[in-house]
C-alpha positions in Angstrom: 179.4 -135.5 76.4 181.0 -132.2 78.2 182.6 -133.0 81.3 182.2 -130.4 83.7 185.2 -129.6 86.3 184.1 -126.2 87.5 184.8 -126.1 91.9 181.4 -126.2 93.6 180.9 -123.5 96.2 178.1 -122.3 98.0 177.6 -119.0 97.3 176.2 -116.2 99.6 174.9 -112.9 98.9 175.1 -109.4 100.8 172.6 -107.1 101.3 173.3 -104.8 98.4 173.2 -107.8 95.9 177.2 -108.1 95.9 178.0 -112.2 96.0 180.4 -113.2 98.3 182.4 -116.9 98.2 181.4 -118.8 101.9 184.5 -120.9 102.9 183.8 -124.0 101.9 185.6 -127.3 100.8 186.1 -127.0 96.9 184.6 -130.4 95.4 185.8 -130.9 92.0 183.3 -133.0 89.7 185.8 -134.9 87.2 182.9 -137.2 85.7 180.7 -136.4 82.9 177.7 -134.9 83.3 174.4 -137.7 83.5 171.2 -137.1 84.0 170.2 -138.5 87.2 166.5 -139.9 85.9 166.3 -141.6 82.6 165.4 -138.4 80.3 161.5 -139.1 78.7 161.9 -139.2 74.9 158.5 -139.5 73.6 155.3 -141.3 74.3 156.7 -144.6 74.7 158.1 -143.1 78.2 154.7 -142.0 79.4 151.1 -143.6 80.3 149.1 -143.7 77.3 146.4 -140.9 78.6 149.2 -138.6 78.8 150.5 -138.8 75.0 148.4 -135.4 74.3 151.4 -133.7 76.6 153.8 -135.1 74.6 152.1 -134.0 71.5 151.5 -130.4 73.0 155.8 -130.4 74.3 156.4 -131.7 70.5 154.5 -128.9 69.0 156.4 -126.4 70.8 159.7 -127.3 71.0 159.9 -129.7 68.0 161.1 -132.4 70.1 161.2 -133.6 73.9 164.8 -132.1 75.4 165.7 -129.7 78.1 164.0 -129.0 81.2 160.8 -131.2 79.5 162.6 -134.3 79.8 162.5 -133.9 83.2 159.5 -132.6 83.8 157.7 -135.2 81.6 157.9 -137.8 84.4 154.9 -135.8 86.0 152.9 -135.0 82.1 150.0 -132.8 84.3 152.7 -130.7 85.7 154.7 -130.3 82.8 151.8 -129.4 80.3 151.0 -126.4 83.1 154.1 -125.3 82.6 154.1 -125.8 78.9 151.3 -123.3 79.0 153.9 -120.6 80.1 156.5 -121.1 77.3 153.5 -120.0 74.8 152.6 -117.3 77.0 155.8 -115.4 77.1 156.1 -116.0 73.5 153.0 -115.3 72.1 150.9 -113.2 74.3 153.0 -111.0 77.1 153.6 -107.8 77.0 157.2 -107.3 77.4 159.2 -106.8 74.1 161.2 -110.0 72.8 164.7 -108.2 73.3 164.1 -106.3 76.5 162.5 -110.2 77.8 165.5 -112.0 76.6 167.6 -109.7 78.1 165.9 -110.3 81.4 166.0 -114.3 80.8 169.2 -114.6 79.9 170.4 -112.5 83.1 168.0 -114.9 85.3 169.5 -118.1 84.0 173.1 -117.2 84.1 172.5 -116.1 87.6 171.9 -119.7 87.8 174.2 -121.2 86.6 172.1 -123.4 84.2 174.3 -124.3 81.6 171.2 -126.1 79.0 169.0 -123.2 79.5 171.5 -120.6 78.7 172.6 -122.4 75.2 168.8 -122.9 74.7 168.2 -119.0 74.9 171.5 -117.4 73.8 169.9 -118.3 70.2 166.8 -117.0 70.8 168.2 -113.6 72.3 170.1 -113.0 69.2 166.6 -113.8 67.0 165.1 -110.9 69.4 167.7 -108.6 68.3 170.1 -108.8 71.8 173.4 -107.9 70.7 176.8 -110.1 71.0 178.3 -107.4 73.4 175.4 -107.8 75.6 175.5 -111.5 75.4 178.8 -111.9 76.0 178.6 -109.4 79.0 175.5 -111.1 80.7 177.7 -114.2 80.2 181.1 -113.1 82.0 178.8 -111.5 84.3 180.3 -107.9 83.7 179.3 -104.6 84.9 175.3 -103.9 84.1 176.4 -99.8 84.3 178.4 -100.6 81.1 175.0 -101.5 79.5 172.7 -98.8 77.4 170.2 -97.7 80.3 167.1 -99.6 80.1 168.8 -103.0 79.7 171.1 -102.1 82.4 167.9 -101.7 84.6 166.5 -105.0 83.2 169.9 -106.7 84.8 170.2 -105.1 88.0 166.3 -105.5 88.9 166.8 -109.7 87.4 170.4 -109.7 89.0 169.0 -108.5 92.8 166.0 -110.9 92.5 168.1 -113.9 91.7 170.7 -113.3 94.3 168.7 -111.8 96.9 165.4 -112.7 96.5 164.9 -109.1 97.6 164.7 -106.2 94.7 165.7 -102.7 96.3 163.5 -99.8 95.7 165.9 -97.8 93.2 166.3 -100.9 90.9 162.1 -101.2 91.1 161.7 -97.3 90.3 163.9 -97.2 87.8 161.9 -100.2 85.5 158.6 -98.5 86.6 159.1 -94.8 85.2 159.4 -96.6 81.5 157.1 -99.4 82.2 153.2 -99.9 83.6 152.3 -102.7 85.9 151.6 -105.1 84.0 155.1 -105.1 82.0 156.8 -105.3 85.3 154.9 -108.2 86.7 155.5 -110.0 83.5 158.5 -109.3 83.2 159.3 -110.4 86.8 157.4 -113.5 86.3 159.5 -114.4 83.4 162.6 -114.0 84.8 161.4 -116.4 87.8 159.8 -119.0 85.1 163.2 -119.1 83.4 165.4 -119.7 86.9 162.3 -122.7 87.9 163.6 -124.2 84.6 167.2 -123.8 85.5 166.9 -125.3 89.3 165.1 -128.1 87.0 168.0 -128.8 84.7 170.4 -128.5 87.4 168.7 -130.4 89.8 168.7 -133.7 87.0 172.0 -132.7 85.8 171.0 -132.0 82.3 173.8 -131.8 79.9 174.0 -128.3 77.2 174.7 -129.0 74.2 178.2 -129.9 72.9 177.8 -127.5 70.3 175.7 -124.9 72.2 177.1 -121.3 73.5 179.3 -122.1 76.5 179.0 -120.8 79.6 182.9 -120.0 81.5 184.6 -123.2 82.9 
């Protein structure tokens, strides 16, 4: 089980979607990461009128892991949100490596350590290259980017820090893009952090053998 030490700090952000450190005691976490409730596994774990959800996470995933095993303990929310995995993969708009681009910028925004592993692998499927991957994960400069993925990552990075998304960052995705690509897209990027907050909320471990993100 990883054992994570990084310093917990509350973060702040200014108005131009810089981040900023508030002073703050540093609380080191030294023990391994548990999950806080007991992680559902299958349908053993949930009222029998509620196996179907099971079936329908199953289906999709292959398994019960992740944000699910969480969000199993209440089956009616967690098939409604089941419904928007299939929808970003099957039936929105947005193009796979232009829409992992955007997740992955979302979720390491958030720090969500099982969500990134989860989707690193699925970015590189889409096509995302390792020198974007390995700049959304240090965080690196988005201008360094080819244009239109550099637009993705401001546009996700402003929305996750500041809930706020300026009016040159908007512009610039809506010259390429029509309406409904940009409220997808957006709407993705937000699913994708709701699964982080879950994963770090229960303290769900990554994968020991999953992409890393910095210590």
């Amino acid at each position: 089980m990883p054992t994570d030490l990084r310093p917990r700090r509350p973060i702040s952000c200014d108005p131009s979607g810089g981040r900023r450190e508030a002073a703050a005691t540093t609380i080191l976490r030294k023990e391994p990461i548990m999950p806080r409730l007991t992680p559902v596994s299958g349908k053993s774990d949930v009222p029998a009128d509620q196996h179907a959800v099971v079936d329908q996470v199953v289906k999709v995933f292959g398994g019960v892991r992740g944000p699910f095993s969480m969000l199993l303990h209440s089956p009616k929310l967690a098939e409604r949100v089941l419904g928007l995995v299939t929808f970003f993969r099957d039936e929105t708009v947005t193009e796979p490596k232009l829409r992992s681009v955007a997740i992955l910028a979302a979720v390491r925004e958030r720090e969500a350590a099982y969500v990134w592993s989860a989707q690193v692998g699925a970015a590189r499927r889409n096509g995302v290259s390792e020198e974007i991957i390995d700049l959304l994960r240090a965080k690196g400069d988005a201008a360094k980017l080819p244009p239109e993925e550099r637009d993705i990552v401001t546009y996700v990075r402003q929305l996750m820090r500041t809930n706020r998304v300026d009016q040159a960052a908007f512009d610039a995705l809506r010259k390429r893009h029509d309406a409904q690509w940009l409220v997808e897209l957006t709407a993705c990027a937000n699913y994708f952090a709701l699964l982080s907050g879950v994963v770090n909320a229960f303290e769900v471990a990554a994968p020991a053998d999953g992409d890393k993100l910095p210590a």
